[in-house]
N, C-alpha and C positions, 0 to 999 in steps of 0.2 A: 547460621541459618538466617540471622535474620541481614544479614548483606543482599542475600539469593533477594530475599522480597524488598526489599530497599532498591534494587533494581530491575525487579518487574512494576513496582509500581511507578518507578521512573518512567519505564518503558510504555507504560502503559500510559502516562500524560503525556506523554511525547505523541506519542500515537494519536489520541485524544485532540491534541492542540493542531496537529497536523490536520486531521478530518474537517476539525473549525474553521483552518485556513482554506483548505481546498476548496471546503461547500460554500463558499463568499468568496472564492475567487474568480469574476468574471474574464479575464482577458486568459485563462486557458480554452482549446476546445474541450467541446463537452465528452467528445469520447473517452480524451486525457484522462479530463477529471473523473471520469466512470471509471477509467482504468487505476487511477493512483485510489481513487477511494475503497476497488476490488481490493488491492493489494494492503494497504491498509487493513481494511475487515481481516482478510486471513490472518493477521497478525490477533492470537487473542492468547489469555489467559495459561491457555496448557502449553502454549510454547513460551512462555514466560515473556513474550513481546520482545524477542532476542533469535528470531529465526532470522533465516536471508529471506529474498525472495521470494516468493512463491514461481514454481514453473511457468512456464507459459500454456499448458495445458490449463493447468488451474483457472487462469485466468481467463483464459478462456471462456474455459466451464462456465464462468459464473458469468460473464459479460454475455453471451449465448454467440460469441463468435468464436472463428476458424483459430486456431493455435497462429497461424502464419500472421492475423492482424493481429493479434494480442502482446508477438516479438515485434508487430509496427510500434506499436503502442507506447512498449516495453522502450524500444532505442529515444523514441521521441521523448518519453519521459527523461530519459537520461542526457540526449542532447540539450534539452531543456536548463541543464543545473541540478536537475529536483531530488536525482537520485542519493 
């Protein structure tokens, strides 16, 4: 048991240090960073900070835009490197 929380907590600095970067990082757009920070948050505690992705619905959801920009969003982050 105690490996499982030995690697949520990892998970969960990781996550953590990622957020600190993103929110100080100015040479992304800010949609980016709205998007990589959405995706970020869903990552929390009951999924042990070891899920994939979140859908692009989701993300959506939460950004208040169309599913179709959210998979923009979604490729740019990833052409990016970031993924």
């Amino acid at each position: 048991m105690k490996s499982c929380e030995d690697a949520q907590q990892q998970g969960a600095a990781r996550r953590n240090q990622a957020l600190r970067k993103i929110r100080t990082c100015e040479h992304l757009p800010v949609q980016i960073r709205e998007a990589i920070q959405t995706i970020l948050d869903l990552l929390s505690p009951a999924s042990g900070y070891t899920v994939a992705w979140p859908s692009a619905a989701a993300i959506a959801k939460r950004l208040g835009k169309k599913r179709r920009t959210a998979l923009w969003y979604v490729r740019a982050i990833k052409a990016l490197g970031i993924s």
